[in-house]
C-alpha positions in Angstrom: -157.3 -18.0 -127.6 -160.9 -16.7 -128.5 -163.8 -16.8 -125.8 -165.9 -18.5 -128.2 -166.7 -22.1 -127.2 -164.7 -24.7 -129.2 -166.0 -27.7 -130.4 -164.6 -30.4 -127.9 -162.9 -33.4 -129.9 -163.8 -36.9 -129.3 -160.3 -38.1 -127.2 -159.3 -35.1 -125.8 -160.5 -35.1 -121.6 -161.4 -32.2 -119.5 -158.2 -31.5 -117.6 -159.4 -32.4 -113.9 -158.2 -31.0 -110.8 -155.8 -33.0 -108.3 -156.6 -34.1 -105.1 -155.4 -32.7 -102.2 -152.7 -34.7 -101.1 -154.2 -36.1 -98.1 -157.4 -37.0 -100.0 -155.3 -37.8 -103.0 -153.2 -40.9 -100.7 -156.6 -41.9 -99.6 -158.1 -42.0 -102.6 -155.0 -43.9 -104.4 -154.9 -46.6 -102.3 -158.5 -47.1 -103.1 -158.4 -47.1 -106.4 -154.9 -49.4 -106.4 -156.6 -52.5 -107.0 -158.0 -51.3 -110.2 -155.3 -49.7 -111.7 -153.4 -53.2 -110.8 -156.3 -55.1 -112.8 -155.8 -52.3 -115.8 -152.3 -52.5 -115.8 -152.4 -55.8 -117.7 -154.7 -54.5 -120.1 -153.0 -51.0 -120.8 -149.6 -49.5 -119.0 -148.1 -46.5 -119.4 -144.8 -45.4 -120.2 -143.0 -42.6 -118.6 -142.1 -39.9 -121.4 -140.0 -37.2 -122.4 -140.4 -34.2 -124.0 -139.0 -35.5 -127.4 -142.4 -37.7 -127.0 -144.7 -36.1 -124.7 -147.0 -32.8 -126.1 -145.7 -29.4 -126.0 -147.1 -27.9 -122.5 -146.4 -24.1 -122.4 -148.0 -20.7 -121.1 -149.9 -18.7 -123.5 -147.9 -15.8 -124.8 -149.9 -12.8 -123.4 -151.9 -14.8 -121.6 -149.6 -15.5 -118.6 -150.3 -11.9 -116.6 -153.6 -10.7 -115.1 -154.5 -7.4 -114.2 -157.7 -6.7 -112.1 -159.1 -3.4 -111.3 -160.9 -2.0 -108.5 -164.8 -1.1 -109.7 -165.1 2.2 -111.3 -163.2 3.8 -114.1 -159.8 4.2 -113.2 -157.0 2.4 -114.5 -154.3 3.9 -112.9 -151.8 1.8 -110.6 -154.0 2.6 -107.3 -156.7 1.6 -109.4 -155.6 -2.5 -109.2 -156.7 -4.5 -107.0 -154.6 -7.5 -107.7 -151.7 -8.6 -110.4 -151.2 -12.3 -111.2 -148.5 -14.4 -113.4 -148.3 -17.6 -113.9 -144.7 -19.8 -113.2 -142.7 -22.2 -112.6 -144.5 -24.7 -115.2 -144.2 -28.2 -114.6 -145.4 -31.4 -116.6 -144.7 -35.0 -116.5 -145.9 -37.6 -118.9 -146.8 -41.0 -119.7 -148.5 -42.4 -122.5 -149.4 -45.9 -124.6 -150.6 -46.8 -128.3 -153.7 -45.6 -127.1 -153.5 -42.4 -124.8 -151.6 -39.7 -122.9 -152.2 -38.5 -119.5 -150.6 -35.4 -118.4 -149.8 -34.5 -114.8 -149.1 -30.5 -114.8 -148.2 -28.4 -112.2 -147.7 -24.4 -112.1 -147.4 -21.1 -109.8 -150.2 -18.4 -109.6 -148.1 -15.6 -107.6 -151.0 -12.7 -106.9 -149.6 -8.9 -106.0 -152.1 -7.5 -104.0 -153.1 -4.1 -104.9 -152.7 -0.8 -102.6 -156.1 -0.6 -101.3 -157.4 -4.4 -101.6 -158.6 -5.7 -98.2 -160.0 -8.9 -99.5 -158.7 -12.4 -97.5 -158.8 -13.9 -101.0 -159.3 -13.5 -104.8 -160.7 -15.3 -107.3 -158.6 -15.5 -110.8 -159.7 -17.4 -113.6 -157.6 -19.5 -116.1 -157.9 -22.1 -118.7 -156.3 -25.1 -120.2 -156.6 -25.6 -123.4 -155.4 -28.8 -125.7 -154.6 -28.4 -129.5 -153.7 -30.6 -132.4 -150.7 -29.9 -134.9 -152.5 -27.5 -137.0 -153.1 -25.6 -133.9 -156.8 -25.5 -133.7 -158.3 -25.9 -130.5 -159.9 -29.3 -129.2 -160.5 -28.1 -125.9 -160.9 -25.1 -123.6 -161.2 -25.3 -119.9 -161.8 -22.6 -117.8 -161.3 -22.8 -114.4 -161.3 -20.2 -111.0 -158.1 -20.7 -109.0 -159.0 -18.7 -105.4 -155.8 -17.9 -104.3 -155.9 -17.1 -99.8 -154.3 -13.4 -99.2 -153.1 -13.7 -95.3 -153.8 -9.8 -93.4 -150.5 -7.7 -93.9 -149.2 -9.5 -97.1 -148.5 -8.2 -100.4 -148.4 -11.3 -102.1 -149.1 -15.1 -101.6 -148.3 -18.3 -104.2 -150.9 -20.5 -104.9 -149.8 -23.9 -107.0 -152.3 -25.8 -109.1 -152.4 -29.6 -109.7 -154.0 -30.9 -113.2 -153.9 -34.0 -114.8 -155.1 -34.0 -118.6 -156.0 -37.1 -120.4 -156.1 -37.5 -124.6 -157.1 -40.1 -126.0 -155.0 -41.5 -129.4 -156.5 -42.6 -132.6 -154.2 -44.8 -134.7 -151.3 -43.1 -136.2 -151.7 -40.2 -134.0 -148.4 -39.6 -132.0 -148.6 -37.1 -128.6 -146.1 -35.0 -129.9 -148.8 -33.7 -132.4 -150.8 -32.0 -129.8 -150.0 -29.1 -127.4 -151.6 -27.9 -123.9 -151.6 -24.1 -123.1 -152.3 -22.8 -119.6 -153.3 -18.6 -119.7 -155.1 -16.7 -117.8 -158.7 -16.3 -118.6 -158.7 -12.1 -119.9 -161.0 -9.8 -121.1 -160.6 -8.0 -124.0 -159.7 -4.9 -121.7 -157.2 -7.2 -119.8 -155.6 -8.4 -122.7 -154.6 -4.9 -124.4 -153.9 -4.1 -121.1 -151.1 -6.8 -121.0 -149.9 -5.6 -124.7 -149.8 -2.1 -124.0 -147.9 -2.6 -121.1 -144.8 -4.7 -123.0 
């Protein structure tokens, strides 16, 4: 996907991040009340993916490749490898919108020399409609904790996205891509390397 900004579409949310799961409880039973009062106005049914938008990872956007400062790009040049897995997404939508709860693997390869307790890696989730143009871009930083003495650590993110329906407009008609976030050097990187 290019790096230039897209126009965001009236409908189509910012994919937000999950709370953590003791937060998330907390904040559930909070909320609980409201989403009772809502569900007479609006409830959601469970889907499938014969109904539900096409969630994938970006093809040659689902590796990252970062290298240690200075001009080498050698293999004791990186400082960590990522790639994204185990893609999950469940769905639920009405006449009126879809909400998306995704879930995926960043698995980080720590690179020979890296000392770092943690790195930062930056991907995006972006939403497009049937024609495939883009109707929203995310980007996002995952930092992903390194423990002393291991060469590579999983980090799971938790994202719900929201689009709104206009009449006629089915959620099959839209897809969501996850990728990582790459520079042009990253990208060729990841081309040359197939």
């Amino acid at each position: 996907l290019p790096e230039s900004r897209p126009v965001r579409q009236p409908g189509v949310s910012r994919p937000r991040r999950r709370l953590p799961h003791v937060a998330r409880l907390t904040a559930h039973l909070v909320a609980a009340a409201a989403l009772l009062a809502l569900a007479a106005c609006q409830s959601l049914t469970a889907g499938t993916y014969l109904n539900c938008p096409a969630v994938a990872f970006l093809g040659g956007a689902e590796h990252i490749t970062q290298f240690n400062e200075g001009p080498g790009r050698g293999v004791v040049d990186i400082a960590v490898e990522a790639d994204l897995d185990n893609l999950g997404a469940e769905c639920r939508f009405s006449a009126e919108r879809v909400e998306l709860d995704l879930s995926f693997d960043i698995v980080a390869v720590r690179g020979v020399d890296l000392q770092a307790a943690a790195v930062d890696v930056p991907f995006f989730v972006a939403v497009t409609d049937a024609s495939g143009q883009v109707l929203v871009k995310t980007p996002f930083v995952a930092r992903i904790p390194l423990a002393a003495g291991a060469a590579a650590a999983t980090w799971t993110e938790e994202l719900t996205q929201e689009i709104l329906l206009t009449e006629g407009q089915r959620p099959r008609s839209f897809e969501v891509l996850i990728g990582f976030q790459l520079t042009a050097e990253q990208l060729e990187y990841n081309f040359a390397r197939r």
